[in-house]
LUMTILUM-641513 format. One line per 3 residues: number of its first residue (from 1); their letters; for each residue x, y, z of C-alpha. Coordinates in Angstrom, 3 decimals. Example, Ala and Ser with C-alpha at 12.3 -4.5 7.8 and 13.67 -1.06 7.14 Angstrom:
! LUMTILUM-641513
1) as) 12.300/-4.500/7.800; 13.670/-1.060/7.140
END
This chain:
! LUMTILUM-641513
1) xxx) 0.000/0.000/0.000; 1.377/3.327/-0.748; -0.506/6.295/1.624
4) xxx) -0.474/9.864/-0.201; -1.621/13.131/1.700; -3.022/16.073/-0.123
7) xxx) -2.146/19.338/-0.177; -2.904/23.017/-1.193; -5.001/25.754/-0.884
10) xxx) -8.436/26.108/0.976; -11.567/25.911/-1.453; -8.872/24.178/-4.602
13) xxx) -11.275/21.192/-4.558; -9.335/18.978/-2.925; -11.959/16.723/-1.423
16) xxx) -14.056/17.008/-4.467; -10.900/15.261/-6.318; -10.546/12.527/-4.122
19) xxx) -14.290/11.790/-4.314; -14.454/11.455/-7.525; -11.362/9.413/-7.816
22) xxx) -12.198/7.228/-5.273; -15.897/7.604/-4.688; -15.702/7.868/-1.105
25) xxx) -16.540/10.809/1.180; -13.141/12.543/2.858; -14.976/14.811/5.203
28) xxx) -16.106/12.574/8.125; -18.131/15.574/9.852; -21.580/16.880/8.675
31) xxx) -19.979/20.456/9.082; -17.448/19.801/6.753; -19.965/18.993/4.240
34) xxx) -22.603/21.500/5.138; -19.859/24.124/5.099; -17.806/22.428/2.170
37) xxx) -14.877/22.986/3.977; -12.579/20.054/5.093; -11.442/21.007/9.035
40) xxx) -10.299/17.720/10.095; -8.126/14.752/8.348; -9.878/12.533/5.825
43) xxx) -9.199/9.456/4.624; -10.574/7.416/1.831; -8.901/4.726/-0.488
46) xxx) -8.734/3.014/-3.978; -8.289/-1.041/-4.277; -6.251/-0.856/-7.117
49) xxx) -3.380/0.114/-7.035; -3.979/-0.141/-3.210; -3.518/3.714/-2.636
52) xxx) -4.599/5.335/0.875; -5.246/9.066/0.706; -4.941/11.189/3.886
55) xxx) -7.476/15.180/3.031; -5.499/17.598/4.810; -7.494/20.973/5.306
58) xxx) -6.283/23.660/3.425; -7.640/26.190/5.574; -4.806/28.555/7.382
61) xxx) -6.844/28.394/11.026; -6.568/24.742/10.719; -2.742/24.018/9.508
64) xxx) -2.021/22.185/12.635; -4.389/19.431/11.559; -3.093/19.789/7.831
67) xxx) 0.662/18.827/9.205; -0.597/15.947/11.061; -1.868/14.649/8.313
70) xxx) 1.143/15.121/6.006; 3.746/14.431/8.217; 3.675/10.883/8.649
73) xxx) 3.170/10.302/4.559; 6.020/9.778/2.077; 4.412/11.467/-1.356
76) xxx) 1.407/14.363/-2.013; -1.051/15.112/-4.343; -0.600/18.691/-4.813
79) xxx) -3.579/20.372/-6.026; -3.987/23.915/-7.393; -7.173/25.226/-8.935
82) xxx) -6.995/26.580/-13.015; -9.205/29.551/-11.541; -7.697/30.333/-8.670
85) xxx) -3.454/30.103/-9.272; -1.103/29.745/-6.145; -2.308/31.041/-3.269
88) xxx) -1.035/31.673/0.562; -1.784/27.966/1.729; -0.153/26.966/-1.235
91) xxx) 2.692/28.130/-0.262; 2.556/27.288/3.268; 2.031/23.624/2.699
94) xxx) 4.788/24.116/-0.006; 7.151/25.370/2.617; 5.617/22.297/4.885
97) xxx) 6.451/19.637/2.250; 9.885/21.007/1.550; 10.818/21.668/5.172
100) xxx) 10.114/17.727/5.890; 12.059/16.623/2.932; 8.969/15.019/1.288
103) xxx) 10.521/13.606/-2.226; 7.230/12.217/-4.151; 4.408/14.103/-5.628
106) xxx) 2.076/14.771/-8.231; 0.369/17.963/-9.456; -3.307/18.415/-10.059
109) xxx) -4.729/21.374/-11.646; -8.320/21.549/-10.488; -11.241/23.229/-12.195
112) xxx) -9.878/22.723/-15.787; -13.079/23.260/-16.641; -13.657/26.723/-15.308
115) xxx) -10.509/28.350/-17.032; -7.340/27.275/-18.369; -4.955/25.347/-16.781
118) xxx) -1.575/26.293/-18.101; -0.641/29.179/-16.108; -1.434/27.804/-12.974
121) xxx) 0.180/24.212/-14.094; 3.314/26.233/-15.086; 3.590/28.347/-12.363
124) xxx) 2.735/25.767/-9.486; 4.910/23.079/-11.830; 8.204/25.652/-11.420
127) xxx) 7.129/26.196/-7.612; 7.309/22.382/-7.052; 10.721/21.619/-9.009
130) xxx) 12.220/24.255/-6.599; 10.890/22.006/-3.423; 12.281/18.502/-2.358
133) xxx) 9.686/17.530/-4.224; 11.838/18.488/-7.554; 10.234/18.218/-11.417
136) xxx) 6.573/16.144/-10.496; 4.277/15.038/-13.339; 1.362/17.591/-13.886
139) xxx) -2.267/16.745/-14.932; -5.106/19.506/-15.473; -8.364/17.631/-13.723
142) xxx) -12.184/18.722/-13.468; -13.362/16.796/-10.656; -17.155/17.612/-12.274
145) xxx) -16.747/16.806/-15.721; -14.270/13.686/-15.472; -12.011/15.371/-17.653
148) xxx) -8.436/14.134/-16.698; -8.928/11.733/-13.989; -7.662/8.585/-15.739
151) xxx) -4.560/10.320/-16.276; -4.454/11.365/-12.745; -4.743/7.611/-11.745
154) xxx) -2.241/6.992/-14.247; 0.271/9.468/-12.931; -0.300/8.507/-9.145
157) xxx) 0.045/4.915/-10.355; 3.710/5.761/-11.321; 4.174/8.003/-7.992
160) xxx) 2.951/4.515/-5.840; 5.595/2.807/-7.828; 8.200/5.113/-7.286
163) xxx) 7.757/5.297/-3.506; 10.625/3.335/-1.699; 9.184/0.214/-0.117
166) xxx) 8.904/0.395/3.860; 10.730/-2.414/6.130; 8.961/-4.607/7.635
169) xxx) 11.359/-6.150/10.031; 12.280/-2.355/11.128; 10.656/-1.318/14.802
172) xxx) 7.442/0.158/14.795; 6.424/4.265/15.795; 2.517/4.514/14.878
175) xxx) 1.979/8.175/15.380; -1.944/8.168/16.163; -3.876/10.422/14.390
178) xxx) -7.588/9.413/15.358; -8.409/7.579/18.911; -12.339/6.738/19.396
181) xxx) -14.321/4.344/21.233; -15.964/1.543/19.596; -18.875/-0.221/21.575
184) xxx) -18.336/-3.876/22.234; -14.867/-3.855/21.010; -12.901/-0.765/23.272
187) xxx) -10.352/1.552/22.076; -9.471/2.064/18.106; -6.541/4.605/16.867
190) xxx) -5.512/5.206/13.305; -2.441/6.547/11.922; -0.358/5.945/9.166
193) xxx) 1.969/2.683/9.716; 5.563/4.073/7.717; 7.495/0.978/8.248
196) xxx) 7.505/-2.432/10.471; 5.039/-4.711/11.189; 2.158/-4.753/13.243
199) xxx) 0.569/-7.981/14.337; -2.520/-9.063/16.668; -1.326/-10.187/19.810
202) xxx) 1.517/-7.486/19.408; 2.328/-5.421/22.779; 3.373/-1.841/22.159
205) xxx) 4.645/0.912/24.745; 2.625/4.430/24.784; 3.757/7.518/24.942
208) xxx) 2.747/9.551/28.303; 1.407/5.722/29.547; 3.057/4.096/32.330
211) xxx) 1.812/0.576/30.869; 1.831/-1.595/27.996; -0.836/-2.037/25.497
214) xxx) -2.261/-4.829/23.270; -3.193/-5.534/19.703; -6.481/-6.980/19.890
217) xxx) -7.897/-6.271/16.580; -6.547/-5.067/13.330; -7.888/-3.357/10.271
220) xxx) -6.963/-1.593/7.325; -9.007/-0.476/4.114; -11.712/-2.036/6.199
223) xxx) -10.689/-5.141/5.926; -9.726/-7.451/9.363; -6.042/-8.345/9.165
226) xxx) -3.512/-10.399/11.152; -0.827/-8.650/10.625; 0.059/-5.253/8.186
229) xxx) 3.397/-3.891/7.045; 4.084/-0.271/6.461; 3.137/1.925/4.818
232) xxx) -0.121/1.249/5.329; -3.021/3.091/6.848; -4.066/1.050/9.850
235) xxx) -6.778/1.192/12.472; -5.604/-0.732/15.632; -8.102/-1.956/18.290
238) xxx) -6.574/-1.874/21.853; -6.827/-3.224/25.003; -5.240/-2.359/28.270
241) xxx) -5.708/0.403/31.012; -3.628/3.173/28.917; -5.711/2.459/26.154
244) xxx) -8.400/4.715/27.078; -5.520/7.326/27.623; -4.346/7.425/23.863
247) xxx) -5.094/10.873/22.198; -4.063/12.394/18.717; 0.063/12.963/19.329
250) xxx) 1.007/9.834/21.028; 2.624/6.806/19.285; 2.873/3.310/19.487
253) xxx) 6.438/1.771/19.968; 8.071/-1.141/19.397; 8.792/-1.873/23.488
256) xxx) 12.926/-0.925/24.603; 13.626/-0.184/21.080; 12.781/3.570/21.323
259) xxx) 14.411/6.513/23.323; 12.080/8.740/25.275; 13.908/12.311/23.965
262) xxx) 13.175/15.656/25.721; 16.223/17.268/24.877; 17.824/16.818/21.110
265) xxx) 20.097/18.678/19.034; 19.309/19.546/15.315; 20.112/21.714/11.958
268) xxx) 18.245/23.670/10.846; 17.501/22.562/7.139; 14.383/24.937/6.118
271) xxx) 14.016/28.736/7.146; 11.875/30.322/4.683; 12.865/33.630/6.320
274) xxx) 16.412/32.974/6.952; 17.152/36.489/7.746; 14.453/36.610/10.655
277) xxx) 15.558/34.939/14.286; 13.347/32.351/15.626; 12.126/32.972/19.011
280) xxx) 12.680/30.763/21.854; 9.247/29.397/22.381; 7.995/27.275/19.371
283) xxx) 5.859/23.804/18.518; 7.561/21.057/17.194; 5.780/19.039/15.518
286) xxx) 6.585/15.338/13.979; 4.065/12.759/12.900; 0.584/13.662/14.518
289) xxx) 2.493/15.291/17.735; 2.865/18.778/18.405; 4.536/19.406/21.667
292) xxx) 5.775/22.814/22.704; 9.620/23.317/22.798; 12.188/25.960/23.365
295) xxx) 14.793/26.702/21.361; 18.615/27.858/22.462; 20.707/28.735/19.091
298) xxx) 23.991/27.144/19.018; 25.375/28.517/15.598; 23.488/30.026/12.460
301) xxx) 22.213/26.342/11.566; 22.305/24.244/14.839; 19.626/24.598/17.613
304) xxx) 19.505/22.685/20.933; 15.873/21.602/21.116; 13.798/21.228/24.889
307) xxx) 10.186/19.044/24.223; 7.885/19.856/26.888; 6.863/16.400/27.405
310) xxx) 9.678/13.214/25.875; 9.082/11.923/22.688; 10.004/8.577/20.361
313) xxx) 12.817/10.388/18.164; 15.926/8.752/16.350; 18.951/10.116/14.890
316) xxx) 17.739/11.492/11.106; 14.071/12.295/11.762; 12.573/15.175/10.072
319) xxx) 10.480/17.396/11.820; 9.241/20.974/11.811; 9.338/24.177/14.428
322) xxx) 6.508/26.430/14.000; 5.879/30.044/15.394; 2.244/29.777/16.399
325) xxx) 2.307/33.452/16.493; 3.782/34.212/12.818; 3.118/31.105/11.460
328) xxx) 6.603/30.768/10.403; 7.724/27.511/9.468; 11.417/25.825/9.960
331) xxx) 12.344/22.341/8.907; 14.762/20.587/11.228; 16.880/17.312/11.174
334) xxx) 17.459/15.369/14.405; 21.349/15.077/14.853; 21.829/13.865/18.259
337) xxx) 19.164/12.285/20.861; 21.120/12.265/23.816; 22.891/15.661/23.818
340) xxx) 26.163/16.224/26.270; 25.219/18.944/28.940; 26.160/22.714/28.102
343) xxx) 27.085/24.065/31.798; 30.437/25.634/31.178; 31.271/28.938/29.463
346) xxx) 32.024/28.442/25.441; 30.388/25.106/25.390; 27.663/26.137/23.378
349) xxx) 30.124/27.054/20.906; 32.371/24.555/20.921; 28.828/22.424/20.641
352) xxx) 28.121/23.927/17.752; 31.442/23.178/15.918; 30.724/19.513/16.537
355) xxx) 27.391/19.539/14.817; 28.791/21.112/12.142; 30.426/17.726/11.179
358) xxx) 27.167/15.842/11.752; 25.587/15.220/8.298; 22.604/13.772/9.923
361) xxx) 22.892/10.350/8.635; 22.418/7.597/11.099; 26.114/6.096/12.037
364) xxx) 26.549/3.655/14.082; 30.665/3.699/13.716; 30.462/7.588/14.141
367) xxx) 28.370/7.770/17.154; 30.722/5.276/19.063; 33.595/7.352/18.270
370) xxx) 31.476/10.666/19.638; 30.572/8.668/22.818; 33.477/6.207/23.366
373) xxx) 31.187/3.686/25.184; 27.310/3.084/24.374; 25.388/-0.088/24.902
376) xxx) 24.006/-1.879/22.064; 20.426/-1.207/22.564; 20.668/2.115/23.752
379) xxx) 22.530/3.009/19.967; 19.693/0.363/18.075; 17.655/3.248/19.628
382) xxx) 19.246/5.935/18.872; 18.775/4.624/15.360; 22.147/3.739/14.139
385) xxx) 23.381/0.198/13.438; 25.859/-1.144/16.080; 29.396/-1.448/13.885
388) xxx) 30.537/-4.431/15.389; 30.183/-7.204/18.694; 30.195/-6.360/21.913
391) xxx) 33.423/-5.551/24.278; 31.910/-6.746/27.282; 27.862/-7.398/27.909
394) xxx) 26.092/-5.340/25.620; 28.872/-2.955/25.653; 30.094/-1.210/22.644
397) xxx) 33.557/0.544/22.303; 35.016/2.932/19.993; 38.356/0.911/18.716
400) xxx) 40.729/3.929/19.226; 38.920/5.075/23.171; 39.345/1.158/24.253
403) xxx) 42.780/0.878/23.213; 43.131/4.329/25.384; 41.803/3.402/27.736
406) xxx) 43.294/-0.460/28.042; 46.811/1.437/28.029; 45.202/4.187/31.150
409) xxx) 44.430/0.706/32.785; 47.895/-0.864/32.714; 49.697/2.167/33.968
412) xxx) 47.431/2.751/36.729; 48.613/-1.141/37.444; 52.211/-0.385/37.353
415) xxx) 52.261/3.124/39.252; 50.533/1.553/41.770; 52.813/-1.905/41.611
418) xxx) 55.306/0.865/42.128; 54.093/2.690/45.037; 53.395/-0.727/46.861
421) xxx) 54.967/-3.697/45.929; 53.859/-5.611/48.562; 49.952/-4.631/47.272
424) xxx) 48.608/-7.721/45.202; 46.645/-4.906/42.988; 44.098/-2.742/42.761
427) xxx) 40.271/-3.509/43.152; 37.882/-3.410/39.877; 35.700/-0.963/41.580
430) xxx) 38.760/0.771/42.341; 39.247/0.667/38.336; 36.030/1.611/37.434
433) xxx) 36.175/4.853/39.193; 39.700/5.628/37.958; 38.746/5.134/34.403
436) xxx) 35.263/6.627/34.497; 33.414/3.322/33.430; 29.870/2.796/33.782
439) xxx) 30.151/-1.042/34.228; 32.763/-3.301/36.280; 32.489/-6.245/33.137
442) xxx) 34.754/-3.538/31.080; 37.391/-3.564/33.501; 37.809/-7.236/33.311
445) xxx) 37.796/-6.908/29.243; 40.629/-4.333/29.214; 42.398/-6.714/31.183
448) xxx) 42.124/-8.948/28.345; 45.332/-9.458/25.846; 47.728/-7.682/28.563
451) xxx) 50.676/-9.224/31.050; 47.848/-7.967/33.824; 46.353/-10.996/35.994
454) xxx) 43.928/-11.358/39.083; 45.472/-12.135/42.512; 42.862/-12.922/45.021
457) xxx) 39.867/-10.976/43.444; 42.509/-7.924/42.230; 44.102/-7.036/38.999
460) xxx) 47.464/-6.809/39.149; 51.147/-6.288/36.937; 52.529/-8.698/35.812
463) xxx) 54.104/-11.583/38.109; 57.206/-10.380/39.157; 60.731/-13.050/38.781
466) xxx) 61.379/-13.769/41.960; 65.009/-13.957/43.189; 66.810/-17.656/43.277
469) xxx) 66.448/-17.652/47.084; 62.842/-16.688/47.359; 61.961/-19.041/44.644
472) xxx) 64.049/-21.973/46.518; 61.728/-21.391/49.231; 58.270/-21.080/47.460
475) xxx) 59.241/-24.182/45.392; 59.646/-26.587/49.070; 56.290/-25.150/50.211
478) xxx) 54.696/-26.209/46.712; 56.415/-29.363/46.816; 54.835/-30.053/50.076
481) xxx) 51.246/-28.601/48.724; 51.420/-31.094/45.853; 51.456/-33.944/48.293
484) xxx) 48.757/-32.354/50.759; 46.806/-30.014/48.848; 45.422/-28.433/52.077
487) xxx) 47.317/-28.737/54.782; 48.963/-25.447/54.713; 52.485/-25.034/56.171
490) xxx) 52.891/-23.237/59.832; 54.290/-19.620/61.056; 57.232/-22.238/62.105
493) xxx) 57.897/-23.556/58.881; 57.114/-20.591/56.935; 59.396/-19.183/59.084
496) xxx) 62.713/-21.179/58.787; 61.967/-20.890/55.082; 62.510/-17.086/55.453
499) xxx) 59.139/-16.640/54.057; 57.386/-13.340/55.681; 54.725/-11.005/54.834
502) xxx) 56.673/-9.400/51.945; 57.914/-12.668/50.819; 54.775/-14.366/50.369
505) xxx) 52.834/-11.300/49.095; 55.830/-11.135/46.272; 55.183/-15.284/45.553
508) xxx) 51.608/-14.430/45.311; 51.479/-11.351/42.728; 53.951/-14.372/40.946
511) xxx) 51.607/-16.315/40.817; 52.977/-19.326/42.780; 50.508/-19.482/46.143
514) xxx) 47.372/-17.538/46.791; 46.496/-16.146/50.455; 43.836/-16.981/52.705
517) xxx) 45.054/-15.051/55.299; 47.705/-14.035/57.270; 50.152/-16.778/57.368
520) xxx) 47.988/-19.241/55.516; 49.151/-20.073/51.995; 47.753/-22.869/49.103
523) xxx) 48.430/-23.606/45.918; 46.862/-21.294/43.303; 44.591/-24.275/41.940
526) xxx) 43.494/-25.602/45.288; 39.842/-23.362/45.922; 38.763/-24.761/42.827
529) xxx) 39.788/-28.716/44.349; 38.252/-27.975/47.491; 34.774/-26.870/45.537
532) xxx) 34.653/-30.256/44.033; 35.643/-32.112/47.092; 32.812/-29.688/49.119
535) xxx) 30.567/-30.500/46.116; 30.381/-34.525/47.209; 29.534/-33.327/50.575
538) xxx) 25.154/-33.732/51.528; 24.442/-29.804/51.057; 24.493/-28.197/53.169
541) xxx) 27.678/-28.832/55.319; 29.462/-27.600/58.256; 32.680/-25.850/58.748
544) xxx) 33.813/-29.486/60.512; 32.420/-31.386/57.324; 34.354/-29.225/55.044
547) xxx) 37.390/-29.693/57.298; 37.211/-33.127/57.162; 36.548/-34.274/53.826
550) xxx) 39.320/-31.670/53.025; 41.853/-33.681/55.498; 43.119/-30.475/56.938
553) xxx) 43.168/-28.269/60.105; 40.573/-25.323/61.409; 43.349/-23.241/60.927
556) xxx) 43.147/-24.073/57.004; 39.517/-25.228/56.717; 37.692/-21.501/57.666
559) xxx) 40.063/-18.919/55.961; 39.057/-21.288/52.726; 35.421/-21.318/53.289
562) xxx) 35.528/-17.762/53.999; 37.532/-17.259/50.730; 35.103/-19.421/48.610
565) xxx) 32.169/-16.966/49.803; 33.868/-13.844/48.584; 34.304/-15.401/45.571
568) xxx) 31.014/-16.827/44.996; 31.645/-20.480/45.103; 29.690/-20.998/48.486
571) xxx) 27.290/-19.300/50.369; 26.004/-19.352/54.176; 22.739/-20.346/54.421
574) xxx) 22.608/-19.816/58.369; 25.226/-19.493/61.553; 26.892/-23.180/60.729
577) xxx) 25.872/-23.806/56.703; 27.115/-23.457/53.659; 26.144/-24.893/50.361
580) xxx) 28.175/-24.985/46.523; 26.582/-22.377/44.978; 26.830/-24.142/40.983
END
């Protein structure tokens, strides 16, 4: 289905067109037809091609419903009457189409039959060509005498064809446009379904509703479906407390996949009035929303944007500021969704030099090097594709900032190695906060493909050589390990060995023993023997169970039990318990 919004001046015969191309009624309100004046957004349809026309009002007091209707729509039918030219609406919806980079339309001169069509064809034609819409095909209609209209379905066959197709595996933002009650079957809202897929049974996230929603019906053209891919016109029944809730403005979102955005930073792409400042207090308005904002200028072309209430935005969306007062119209692109603060004196201007390398093109490589570190589903959501796997979790790194910061990590290591040897290391936590991380994992991935290396729960340099008497020494008390894994060797023994504090904290950052505690020293390998050994044990056991089925002393038996709870191998369940935690 291809969905095409009108547009043009008020009284052009707009709705008269699309009745007689479609022979349905636009205006849904018996004022609209009693006055012959469209206020509200129509829609009607043709089966083939499957076309869905949104009837914007051409009317000046209503433009805020015309750029809900348009805004959402890829293509226009711009309409222009032989005996009436271009006129002030036409130019405003004009500056409308251009300022949201709308690339697909056709012309229709209206009232052929009343005077001819040439002048206003040519003149509207040149008009258009100077738009994003560029050169459009032209055909000079009379909605009363027939005279043109299979040309017109002709040309807007070739404008359906030449709209890009949507995605249907791409997340789903249903800006609603209509929200009514029907009886017997609850809450209905309509909008116009650009790309993804939209399935009964399908649970969507609200805008200003604290709860999920569900797809309990689905229609489109009239006709029941199980499922629709954009674009497409759509009318989805709901269920779910923040059903009733849903107004004109909100969307329906694909759940996590969407940012809630009250602050954004854009360009400014369309200033009819270039010359004039915008003032601070504006509307922004994108799909069927229109949410007050205030601007704060960062260069001639770059804005920093505050919504009055968060919206669904992504990196690239098009969207318009309008001066309710003047009526002045400026087209903006979306360049960042979550902004970097501006609290210190010149960063507004150094903010604007950034943006002036943004081209507004969703990046997922460019972004990470902006931001250094983003998780994957935060930059999904921002609208960019990640560039490659994961660091750590979900984490994403920029290539250049991880190799930074892997080479921060390892002389933080070595200064403090430095300061005190006798230290095994320094904490992750300790890490985290040094580097500015937001998540412990990346710690322990920098500290993959260096010389670094844990020592009881620490990261530290690498294992020092240890002089030929010290490792004489460590190399009896291992001998004696291998034979009695725990039966760790006294203060006596360590003691004619010449093995103090400082000795056996240097054997440890080597890598030879690991600590319990003072004095008490095992094999590096032996907490992971004693977890199987503990494993065989009825669950749970006692500190005297553990001790025996390990053959060793008390001494031994609760500095290792208390070491296999900090790192997460066992776990108390009361005064005397532990169990294997597997």
């Amino acid at each position: 289905m291809r969905v095409i919004a009108t547009a043009g001046h008020v009284d052009h015969g707009k709705s008269s067109l699309l009745r007689a191309l479609t022979g349905m009624e636009p205006d849904r309100w018996a004022e609209e037809r009693r006055r012959g004046l469209t206020i509200d957004l129509g829609f009607v349809w043709t089966d083939t091609p499957e076309m869905a026309f949104v009837d914007v009002p051409g009317h000046e007091r209503f433009v805020t419903n015309m750029l809900t209707g348009v805004a959402a729509v890829p293509a226009v039918l711009f309409v222009v009457a032989a005996d009436g030219g271009w006129q002030a609406q036409s130019q405003e919806h004009l500056e409308v189409i251009d300022a949201l980079g709308i690339r697909h339309g056709v012309l229709a001169v209206t009232r052929s039959d009343l005077a001819d069509p040439e002048p206003a064809m040519r003149e509207a034609a040149g008009r258009l060509a100077r738009s994003s819409l560029g050169p459009v095909e032209s055909v000079a209609v009379s909605a009363v005498t027939g005279q043109g209209l299979s040309g017109l379905r002709e040309a807007l066959g070739r404008l359906a064809a030449a709209i890009p197709a949507g995605e249907p595996d791409a997340d789903v933002r249903l800006w609603v446009d209509r929200a009514f009650t029907v009886d017997g079957r609850g809450v209905v809202v309509t909008g116009t379904l650009g790309a993804g897929t939209i399935r009964v049974s399908d649970t969507f996230e609200a805008t200003r509703a604290s709860e999920p929603v569900y797809v309990r019906g689905l229609h489109s053209l009239q006709v029941a479906r199980q499922e629709l891919a954009g674009p497409a016109r759509v009318a989805v029944n709901l269920r779910g407390r923040a059903a009733s809730g849903l107004q004109r403005g909100d969307a329906l979102v694909t759940p996590g996949r969407w940012l809630a955005v009250e602050e954004t930073d854009v360009r400014l792409t369309v200033r009819p009035e270039p010359e004039r400042p915008l003032p601070a207090r504006l509307v922004w308005h994108i799909g069927s929303a229109a949410v007050p904002a205030r601007l704060r200028p960062l260069s001639q072309d770059s804005a920093r944007i505050t919504l009055a209430r968060p919206l669904p935005l992504r990196l690239g969306d098009r969207a318009l500021l309008r001066d309710p007062g003047s009526g002045a119209i400026c087209g903006v692109t979306v360049l960042d969704v979550r902004p970097p603060a501006l609290r210190r004196r010149g960063a507004a201007r150094d903010r604007a030099t950034e943006l002036a390398q943004f081209d507004g093109v969703p990046d997922g490589a460019a972004e990470l090097r902006r931001r250094g570190l983003v998780r994957r589903d935060e930059l999904l959501a921002m609208g960019a594709a990640p560039p490659g796997p994961p660091v750590a979790g979900d984490w994403l790194a920029d290539p250049a900032h991880w190799s930074a910061l892997r080479e921060r990590l390892v002389r933080l290591v070595a200064e403090h190695t430095a300061a005190s040897p006798s230290d095994p290391g320094l904490g992750a936590e300790e890490l985290r906060q040094a580097l500015d991380l937001p998540d412990r994992a990346l710690v322990t991935a920098l500290t993959e493909g260096t010389a670094l290396h844990r020592v009881r729960g620490r990261i530290a340099a690498a294992p020092a050589v240890l002089a030929a008497p010290l490792r004489t020494a460590v190399a009896a008390v291992r001998s004696e390990l291998d034979r009695s894994p725990f039966r760790a060797p006294d203060a006596n023994r360590l003691a004619a060995l010449g093995l103090d504090t400082a000795a056996l904290a240097a054997a440890e950052q080597a890598g030879e023993l690991v600590r319990l505690a003072p004095g008490v020293v095992l094999l590096p390998d032996a907490p992971g023997k004693a977890v199987s050994v503990l494993a065989g044990l009825p669950q749970p056991f006692t500190a005297a169970e553990a001790r025996e089925a390990l053959s060793t002393s008390r001494r031994v038996a609760i500095p290792l039990l208390e070491y296999l709870d900090r790192a997460g191998r066992t776990r108390r369940v009361d005064d005397t318990h532990r169990v294997i935690i597997r």
